[in-house]
C-alpha positions, 0 to 999 in steps of 0.5 A, spaced: 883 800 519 878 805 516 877 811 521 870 814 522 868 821 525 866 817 531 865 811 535 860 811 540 861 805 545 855 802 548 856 797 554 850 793 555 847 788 560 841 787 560 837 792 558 832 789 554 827 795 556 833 800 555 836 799 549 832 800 542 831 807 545 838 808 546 840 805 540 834 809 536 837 816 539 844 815 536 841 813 529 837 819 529 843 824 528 846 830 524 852 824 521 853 821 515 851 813 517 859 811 514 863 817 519 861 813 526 860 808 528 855 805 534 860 799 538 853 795 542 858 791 547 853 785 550 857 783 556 854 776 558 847 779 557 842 773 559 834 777 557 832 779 549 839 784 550 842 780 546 837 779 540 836 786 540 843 788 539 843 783 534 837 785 530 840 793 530 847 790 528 844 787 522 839 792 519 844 798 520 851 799 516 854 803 523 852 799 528 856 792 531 855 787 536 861 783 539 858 778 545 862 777 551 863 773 558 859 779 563 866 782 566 863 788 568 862 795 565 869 797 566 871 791 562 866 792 556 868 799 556 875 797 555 873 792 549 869 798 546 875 802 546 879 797 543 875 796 538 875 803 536 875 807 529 873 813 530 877 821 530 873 821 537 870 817 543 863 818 546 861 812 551 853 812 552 850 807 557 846 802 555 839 805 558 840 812 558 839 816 550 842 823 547 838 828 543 836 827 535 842 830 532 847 833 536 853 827 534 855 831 529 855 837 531 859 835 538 866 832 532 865 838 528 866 842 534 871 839 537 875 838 530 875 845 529 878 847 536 882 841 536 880 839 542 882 833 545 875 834 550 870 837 549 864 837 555 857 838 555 850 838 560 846 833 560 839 832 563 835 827 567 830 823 565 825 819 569 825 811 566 820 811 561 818 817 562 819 823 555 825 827 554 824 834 555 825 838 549 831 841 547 833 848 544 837 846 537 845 846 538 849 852 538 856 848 540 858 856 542 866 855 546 868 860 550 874 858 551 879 853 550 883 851 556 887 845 560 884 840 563 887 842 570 884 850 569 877 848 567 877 843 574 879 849 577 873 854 574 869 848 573 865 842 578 867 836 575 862 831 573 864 824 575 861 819 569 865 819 564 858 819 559 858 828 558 865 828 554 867 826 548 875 824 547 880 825 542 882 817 541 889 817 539 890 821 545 887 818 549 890 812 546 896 816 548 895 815 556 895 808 556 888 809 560 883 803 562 877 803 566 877 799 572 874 793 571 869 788 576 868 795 580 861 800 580 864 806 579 870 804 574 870 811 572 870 815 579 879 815 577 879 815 569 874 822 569 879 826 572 885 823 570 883 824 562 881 831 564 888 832 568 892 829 562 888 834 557 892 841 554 886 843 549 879 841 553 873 846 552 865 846 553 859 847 550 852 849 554 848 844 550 845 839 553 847 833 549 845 827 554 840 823 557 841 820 564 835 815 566 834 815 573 832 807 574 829 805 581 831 798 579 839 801 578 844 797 581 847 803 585 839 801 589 840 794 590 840 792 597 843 784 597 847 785 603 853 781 598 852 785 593 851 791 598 858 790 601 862 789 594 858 796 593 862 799 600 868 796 597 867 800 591 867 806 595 873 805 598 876 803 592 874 810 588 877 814 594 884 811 593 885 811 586 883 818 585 887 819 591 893 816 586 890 821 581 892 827 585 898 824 585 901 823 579 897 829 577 898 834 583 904 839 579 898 841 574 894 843 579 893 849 582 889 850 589 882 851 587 883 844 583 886 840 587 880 842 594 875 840 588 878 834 586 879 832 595 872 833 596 871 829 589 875 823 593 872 825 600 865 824 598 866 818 596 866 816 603 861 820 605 856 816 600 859 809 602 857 812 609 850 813 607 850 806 604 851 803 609 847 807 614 841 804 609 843 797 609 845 796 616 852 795 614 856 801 619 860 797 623 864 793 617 864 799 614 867 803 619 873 799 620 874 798 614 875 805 612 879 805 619 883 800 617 885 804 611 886 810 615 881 815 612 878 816 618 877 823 621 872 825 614 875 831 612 870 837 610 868 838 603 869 844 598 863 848 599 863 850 592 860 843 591 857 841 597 853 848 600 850 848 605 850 847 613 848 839 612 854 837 609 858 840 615 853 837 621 854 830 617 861 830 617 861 832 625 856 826 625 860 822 621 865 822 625 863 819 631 861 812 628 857 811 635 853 816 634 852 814 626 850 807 629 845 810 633 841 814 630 841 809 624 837 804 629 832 810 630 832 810 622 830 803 622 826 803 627 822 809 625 822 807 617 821 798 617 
């Protein structure tokens, strides 16, 4: 197997209005067309995305397609890693872009620290609408350290997009993305960044996340609303596994970062199903699981007086259900 500087992994799911600005950003890069390669992982699409992956595929020596039945994002994101050639890994989605030449000088960062993780910034986008202008990459580390110490200094960013990977590390740690599930990176970030003992980063932004009003984190079908709320519980309890394998690395600022990363979960699940009309499922879901009373979150991520007035509220499902009516009557 020919190894490449880096793989950038692309799940796609029909994003045909999406995808030629990703694809175009990662083609317009400080990197040899032979030192990476773009892995296009069409997961069942059922619009143009399919054409379009096939159309990059054939007129760019970097970029691959490989089509497979939908699975998922966790499924297409585990296709891409086994496929994977490059020294590192850096997962794009499929509607989002990054800015003109940072891929290069992102490996040849890590490279020279010999990190297995190397994090950044990233910055929102409103769909269709023009990334900001960036200032040139200055890639500049201050240190280097473990995963568990930059947690413990650091807020921890939940989507698995603002870090490129050391793949034959990662590889190592016999990881995988959860699949069928919506947030199937919510236990695979910390659990790469807890396993990590030379992890760094840069100041840079290196990222564009589009902010979809079409996203399926918005949807309101109830069917698929419910699948969502089951998806916040799962993430609540697979991160709980990750404390637990890797609660002896952890001193006591990472581990109160990483339990409210957990806890917010149930927040956002709570606020979901406020929105949808779905509290008493949810409710005696998150009951019959016994994560009921909500506990406070860490107030280094989650400032402010709101956020302990809605653990209160929250806490009394009652007088959550309530004030939900009185939403509904006020905003149908």
């Amino acid at each position: 197997m020919q190894t490449k500087q880096l793989s950038v992994i692309v799940p796609c799911y029909n994003v045909e209005g999406y995808l030629p600005r990703c694809v175009d950003s990662l083609l317009h890069q400080d990197i040899n067309a032979k030192d990476y390669e773009i892995l296009l992982i069409d997961d069942g699409s059922t619009d143009s995305t399919v054409e379009i992956c096939d159309r990059y595929a054939a007129h760019y020596p970097q970029v691959s397609v490989f089509h497979q039945a939908n699975g998922g994002q966790g499924a297409a994101r585990n296709a891409g890693m086994d496929r994977a050639k490059g020294h590192y890994i850096f997962f794009v989605d499929g509607d989002d872009f990054v800015p003109e030449n940072r891929l290069g000088a992102l490996v040849s960062t890590a490279v020279s620290h010999q990190l297995e993780v190397l994090a950044f910034h990233s910055t929102d986008v409103v769909e269709h609408n023009e990334a900001p202008a960036l200032p040139a990459f200055e890639g500049k580390v201050e240190k280097v350290v473990s995963g568990a110490q930059y947690l413990s200094e650091n807020i921890m960013q939940g989507p698995v997009w603002w870090f490129i990977t050391k793949r034959d590390w990662l590889e190592s740690l016999h990881l995988r993305f959860a699949e069928g599930r919506k947030l199937e990176d919510s236990p695979f970030t910390p659990d790469v960044l807890l396993s990590a003992e030379r992890m760094a980063q840069v100041e840079d932004v290196c990222y564009f996340y589009v902010k979809r009003g079409s996203s399926t984190m918005n949807a309101t079908d109830r069917n698929h609303c419910m699948r969502m709320l089951n998806d916040f519980v799962f993430s609540y309890q697979s991160t709980d596994a990750v404390i637990a394998k890797h609660r002896h690395k952890m001193d006591e600022s990472a581990l109160k970062r990483l339990c409210s990363r957990r806890d917010s979960f149930l927040y956002f699940g709570i606020f979901r199903a406020l929105k949808v009309d779905m509290l008493k499922e949810y409710y005696a879901e998150l009951k019959a699981g016994g994560m009921l009373p909500l506990k406070a979150l860490d107030k280094r991520e989650f400032s402010g007086v709101k956020w302990t007035l809605l653990r209160h509220l929250f806490n009394c499902p009652p007088l959550t259900r309530f004030l939900g009516t009185i939403y509904k009557l006020i905003y149908k």
